[in-house]
N, C-alpha and C positions, 0 to 999 in steps of 0.2 A: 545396629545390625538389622539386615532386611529378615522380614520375618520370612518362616519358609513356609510355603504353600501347604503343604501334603502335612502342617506337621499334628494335627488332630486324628488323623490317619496315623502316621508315626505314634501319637502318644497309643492309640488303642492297640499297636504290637506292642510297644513295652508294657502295658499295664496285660496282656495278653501272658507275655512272662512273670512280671510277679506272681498272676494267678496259678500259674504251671508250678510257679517254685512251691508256694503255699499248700497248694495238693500234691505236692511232691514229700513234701515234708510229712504227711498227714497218712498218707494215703496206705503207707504200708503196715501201719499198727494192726486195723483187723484182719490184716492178710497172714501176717507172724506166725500163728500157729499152723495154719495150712504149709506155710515153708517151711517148719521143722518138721512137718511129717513128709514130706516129699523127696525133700534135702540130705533127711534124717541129722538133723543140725543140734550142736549142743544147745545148752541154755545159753549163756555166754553170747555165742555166738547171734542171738536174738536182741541182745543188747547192741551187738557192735552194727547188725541192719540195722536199726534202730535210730541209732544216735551216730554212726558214723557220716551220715549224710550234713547233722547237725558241725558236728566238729569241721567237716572240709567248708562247711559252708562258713564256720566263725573264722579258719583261720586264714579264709582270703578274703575275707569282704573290706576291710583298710584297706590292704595292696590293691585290690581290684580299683576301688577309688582312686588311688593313684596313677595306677595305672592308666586308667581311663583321661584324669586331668594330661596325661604325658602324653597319649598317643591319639587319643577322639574318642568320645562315647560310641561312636558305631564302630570304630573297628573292636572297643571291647565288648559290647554288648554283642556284637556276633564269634566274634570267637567263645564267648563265656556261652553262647548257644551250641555253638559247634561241640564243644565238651560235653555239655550236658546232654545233647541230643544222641551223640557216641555211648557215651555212657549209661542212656537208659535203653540201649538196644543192647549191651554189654549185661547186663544187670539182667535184661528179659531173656539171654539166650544163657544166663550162667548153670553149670551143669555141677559148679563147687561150689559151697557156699564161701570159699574166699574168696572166689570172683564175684558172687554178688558184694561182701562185704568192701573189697577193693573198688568194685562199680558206684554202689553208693557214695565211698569219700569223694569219688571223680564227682559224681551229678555235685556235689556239694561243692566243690571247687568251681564248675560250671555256672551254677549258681551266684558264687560269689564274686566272679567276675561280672557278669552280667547285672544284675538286679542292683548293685551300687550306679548303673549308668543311667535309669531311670530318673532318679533323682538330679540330676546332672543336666540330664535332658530336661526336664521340665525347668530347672531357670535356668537354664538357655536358652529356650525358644519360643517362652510364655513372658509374655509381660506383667504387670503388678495387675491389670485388671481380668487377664486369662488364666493366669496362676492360680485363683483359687479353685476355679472350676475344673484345671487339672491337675490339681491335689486332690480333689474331691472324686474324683476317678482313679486316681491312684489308692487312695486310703480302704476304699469299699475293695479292693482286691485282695484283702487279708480278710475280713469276716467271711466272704464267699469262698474263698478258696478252701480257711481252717473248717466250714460245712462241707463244703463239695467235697475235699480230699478223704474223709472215712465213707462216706456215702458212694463214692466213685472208689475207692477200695472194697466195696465190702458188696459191691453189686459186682463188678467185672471179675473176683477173684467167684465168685457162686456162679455167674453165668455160664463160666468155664466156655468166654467166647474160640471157638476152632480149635478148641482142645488145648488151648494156652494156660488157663487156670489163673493162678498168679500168675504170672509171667507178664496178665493182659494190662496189670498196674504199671510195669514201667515201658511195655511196647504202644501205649497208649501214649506217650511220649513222644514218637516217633512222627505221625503226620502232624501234631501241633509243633512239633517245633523247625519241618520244614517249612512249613505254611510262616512262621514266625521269621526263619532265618528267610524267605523272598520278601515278606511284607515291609521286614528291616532294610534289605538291600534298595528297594523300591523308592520305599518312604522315607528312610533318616536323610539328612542332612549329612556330608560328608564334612566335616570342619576340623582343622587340626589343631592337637592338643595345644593348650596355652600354660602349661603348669612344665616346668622341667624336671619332676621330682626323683629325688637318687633316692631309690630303692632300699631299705633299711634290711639288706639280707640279716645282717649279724641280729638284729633285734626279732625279725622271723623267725630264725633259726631255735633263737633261747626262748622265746613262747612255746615254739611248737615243742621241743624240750621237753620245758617245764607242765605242760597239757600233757603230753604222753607220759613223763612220771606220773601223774593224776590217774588218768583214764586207765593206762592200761593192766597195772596193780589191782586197781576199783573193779574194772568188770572181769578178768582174768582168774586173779587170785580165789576166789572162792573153789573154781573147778580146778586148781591145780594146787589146793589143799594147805597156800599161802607161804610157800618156802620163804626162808630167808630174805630170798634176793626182792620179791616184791615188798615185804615191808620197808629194805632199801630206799625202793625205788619212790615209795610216799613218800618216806623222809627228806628224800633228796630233792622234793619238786620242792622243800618248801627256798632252801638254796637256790635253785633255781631261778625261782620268780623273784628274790630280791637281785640276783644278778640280773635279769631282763630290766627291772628299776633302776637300778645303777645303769647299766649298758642305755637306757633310753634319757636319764637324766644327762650323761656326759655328753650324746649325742648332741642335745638342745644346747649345752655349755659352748659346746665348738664349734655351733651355729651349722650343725647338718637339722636333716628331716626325723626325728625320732615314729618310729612304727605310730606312737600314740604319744602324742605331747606331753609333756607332767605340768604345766602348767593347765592343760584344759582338763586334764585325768583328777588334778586338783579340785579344779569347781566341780567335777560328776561325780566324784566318788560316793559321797552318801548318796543318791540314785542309784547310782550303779550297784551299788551293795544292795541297797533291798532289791531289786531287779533282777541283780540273781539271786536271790531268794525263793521268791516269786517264781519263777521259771524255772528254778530248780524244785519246790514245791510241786507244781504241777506237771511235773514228767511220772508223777506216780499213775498217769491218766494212762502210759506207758501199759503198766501191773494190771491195772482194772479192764483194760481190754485183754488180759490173757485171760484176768478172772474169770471175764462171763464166758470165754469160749471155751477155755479148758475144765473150769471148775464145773461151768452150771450150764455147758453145752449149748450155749449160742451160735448162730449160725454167723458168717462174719457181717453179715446185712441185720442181721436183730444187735449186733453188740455194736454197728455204725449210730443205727438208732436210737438205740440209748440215750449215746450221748449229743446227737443231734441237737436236740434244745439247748444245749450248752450255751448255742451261737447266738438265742434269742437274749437272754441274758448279757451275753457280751455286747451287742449292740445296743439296749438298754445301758448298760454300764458305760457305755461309752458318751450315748447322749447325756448323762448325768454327771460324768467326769467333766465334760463341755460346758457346761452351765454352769455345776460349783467347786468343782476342783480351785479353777481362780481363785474363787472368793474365799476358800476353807482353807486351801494349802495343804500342809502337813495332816490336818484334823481329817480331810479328806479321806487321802491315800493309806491313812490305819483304818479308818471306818472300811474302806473298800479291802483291804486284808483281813478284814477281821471276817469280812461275810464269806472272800474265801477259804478262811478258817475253817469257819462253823459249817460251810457244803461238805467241808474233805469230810471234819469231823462225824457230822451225819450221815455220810456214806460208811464209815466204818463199823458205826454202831448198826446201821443195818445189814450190813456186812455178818457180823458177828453174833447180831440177832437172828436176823432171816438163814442162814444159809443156802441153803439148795432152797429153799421158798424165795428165792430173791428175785423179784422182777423189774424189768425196766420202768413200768410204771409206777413202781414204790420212789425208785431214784427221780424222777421227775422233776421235785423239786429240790431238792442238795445240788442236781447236776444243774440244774439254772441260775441255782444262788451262786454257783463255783464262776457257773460265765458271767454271772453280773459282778460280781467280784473283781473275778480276772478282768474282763474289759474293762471297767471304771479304775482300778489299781494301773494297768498297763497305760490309759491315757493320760490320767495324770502325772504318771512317772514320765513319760517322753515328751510331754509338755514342761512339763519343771524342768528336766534336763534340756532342752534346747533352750530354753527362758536366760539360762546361765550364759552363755554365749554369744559373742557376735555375729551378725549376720556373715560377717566372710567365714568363720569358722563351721557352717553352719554343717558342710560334707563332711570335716574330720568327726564333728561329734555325733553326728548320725549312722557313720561308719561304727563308732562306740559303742554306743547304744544298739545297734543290731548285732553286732559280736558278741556285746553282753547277754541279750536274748538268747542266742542258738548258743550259749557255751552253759550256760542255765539250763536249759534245753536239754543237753547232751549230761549234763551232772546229775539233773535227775534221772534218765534214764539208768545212770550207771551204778546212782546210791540206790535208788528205790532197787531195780533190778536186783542188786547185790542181795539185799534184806529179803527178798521176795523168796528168791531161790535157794539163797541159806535156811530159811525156815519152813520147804516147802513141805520137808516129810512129815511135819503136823497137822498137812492139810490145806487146802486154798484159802479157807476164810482165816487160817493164823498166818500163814504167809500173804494174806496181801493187807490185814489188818498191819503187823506188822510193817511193812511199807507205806501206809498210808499215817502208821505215829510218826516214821520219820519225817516225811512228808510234814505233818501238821508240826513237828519239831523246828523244821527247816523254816516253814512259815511265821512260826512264834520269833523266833530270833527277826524276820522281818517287821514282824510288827516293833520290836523294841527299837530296830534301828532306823525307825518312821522319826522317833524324835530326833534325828540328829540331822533332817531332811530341809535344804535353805528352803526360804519361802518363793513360790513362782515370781521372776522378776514381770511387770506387766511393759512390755514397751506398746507406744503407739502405734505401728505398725509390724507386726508382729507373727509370722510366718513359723508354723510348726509344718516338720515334714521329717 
């Protein structure tokens, strides 16, 4: 295939969107409490801004892949812009906090169409010797973005640019993602899909199901005093998800497309379990930004700060996952959970030591060990996990592996949250202590299920993405 001229220009729009998604994702945490006084919004209700954007985003990023192999990365990569770009002007003008919480699942569906076509794009249009170099511009758009996004929250919602306030977090949206939808029309390659894949509705349907039994009980129930029918409705997801397994197993028997293969769901699973671990573990970062603003009166630009160094650690962790991850394996990825153990850990104890004496330069170092953790843990779980599979497999299991992320993601926001605001009338430092044992609970179980983790296969040529 002739290579396309402009497509270095192309790759710098899509890597343009991953970064929009990544601050997208990030950006509204130290804005939260500014919206429940403005909105005058329940607690609840901060969980489902929060994590709603996480949820739309897990449960279309498979179909979105698909979809893309069936119809062209640019006509999905722009429509998956078009959504999101509607949606963060929906979100900045919402005057009910349902419509932003509605807005948010849209940007996350937006999301989830688009940001699977990236990857897509790049091996189609990169050959074995351009490839690396644009992976290596794809990859740097998640450490910059997870910075930028509380830093670009927590200055636009203080600036109070044109009397927007928050609002300016998601209308901020708006000229980068026309700039984004010309530069795509300009620069992609129009080529038509090569994949015919039928759409696994019925297997969509019993996820998204079985996730709203989960989620919506989880963060509801506390403020509507846990009637009957939600404890139900836990019970019932757990039925659920073995019917979406059945429903995805027969799929594969009668040689249709299953939402997510069980043959490949087979090799990830021990990944995939401590991943969400992992991710659901650090959604307590969630809590810790209500702390400093609500408990100890931070401003949303001092509690961005805070955790700002996070990012230095993560990127350390990541060059360290690079070099021994390989060579240590499983030995690795508990070492790298355990350190971020001992950050959360240390955060609570000063938490519960300090009180209102608590300052961001005490946390300094917990919040660094948590992003050296977290980055060296996160890479070598997505290096072991693509290790497992073939290179043609290599879109469905990547599609996996970010679903499992943002549904992690979304769980912690909804357990910790849960713990946080059930135990809030004893005060900030028991309510977010509190949240932070689950949290370090959630993490322990990760570490035990490190030993059940295959060893990284090393192949000769060898492409992690």
């Amino acid at each position: 295939m002739e290579k396309h001229a402009l497509r270095w220009w192309a790759l710098a729009v899509a890597v343009l969107a991953v970064l929009v998604d990544m601050i997208d994702n990030q950006i509204v945490a130290v804005a939260l409490p500014t919206i429940q006084r403005e909105l005058g919004t329940g607690e609840a209700a901060l969980q489902w801004i929060s994590a709603g954007y996480a949820l739309g985003f897990a449960l279309t990023l498979i179909t979105g892949g698909r979809l893309g192999d069936r119809h062209g990365t640019k006509k999905l990569f722009v429509a998956g812009m078009v959504v999101f770009t509607a949606a963060s002007l929906a979100a900045g003008l919402a005057g009910h906090v349902g419509v932003l919480i509605t807005a948010r699942v849209v940007q996350g569906i937006g999301s989830g169409l688009m940001v699977p076509q990236v990857l897509s794009f790049i091996h189609a249009e990169f050959d074995e010797q351009e490839r690396p170099k644009a992976m290596t511009w794809y990859a740097a758009a998640f450490p910059l973005g997870g910075l930028a996004g509380p830093l670009l929250g927590g200055a636009l919602t203080e600036a109070d640019l044109f009397g927007t306030g928050w609002r300016a977090i998601f209308l901020v949206n708006l000229p980068i993602g026309v700039l984004a939808l010309a530069g795509a029309l300009v620069t992609m390659p129009s080529r038509p899909g090569f994949h015919r894949h039928r759409m696994d509705l019925g297997g969509l349907a019993l996820l998204t199901a079985a996730l709203f039994a989960v989620f919506y009980p989880l963060v509801q129930g506390r403020e509507l005093g846990w009637p009957m029918w939600t404890v139900v409705l836990l019970v019932a997801a757990v039925p659920l998800f073995g019917v979406f397994a059945l429903h995805q197993r027969n799929q594969a028997r009668r040689g249709g497309e299953p939402l997510i293969a069980p043959d490949l769901l087979k090799r990830l699973a021990g990944g995939q379990a401590v991943l969400l671990c992992v991710n659901t573990g650090v959604g307590v970062f969630f809590i810790l930004t209500l702390h400093l603003q609500l408990g100890l009166g931070f401003s949303p630009w001092e509690a961005a700060l805070t955790f700002a160094p996070s990012t230095l650690g993560i990127v350390a962790g990541n060059v360290l996952a690079m070099q021994l991850a390989p060579r240590l394996g499983r030995s690795f990825t508990a070492g790298a959970v355990a350190v971020l153990l001992v950050g959360l850990v240390a955060i609570a104890v000063l938490v519960l030591q300090l009180g209102t004496a608590l300052t961001g330069w005490v946390l300094l170092v917990p919040v660094i060990a948590v992003g050296l953790g977290l980055g060296a843990v996160l890479n070598a779980l997505f290096a072991t996990s693509m290790s497992q599979i073939e290179p043609a497999q290599a879109g469905a299991a990547s599609g996996v592996v970010n679903t499992t992320v943002q549904l992690g993601t979304a769980t912690g926001i909804a357990l910790c949250g849960t713990v946080f605001f059930t135990r809030l009338d004893g005060g900030y430092e028991s309510a977010t202590a509190g949240a932070l044992a689950v949290s370090a609970g959630v993490l322990v179980l990760a570490l035990v299920l490190t030993a059940v983790l295959r060893q990284p296969v090393v192949r000769q040529s060898q492409a992690v993405g």
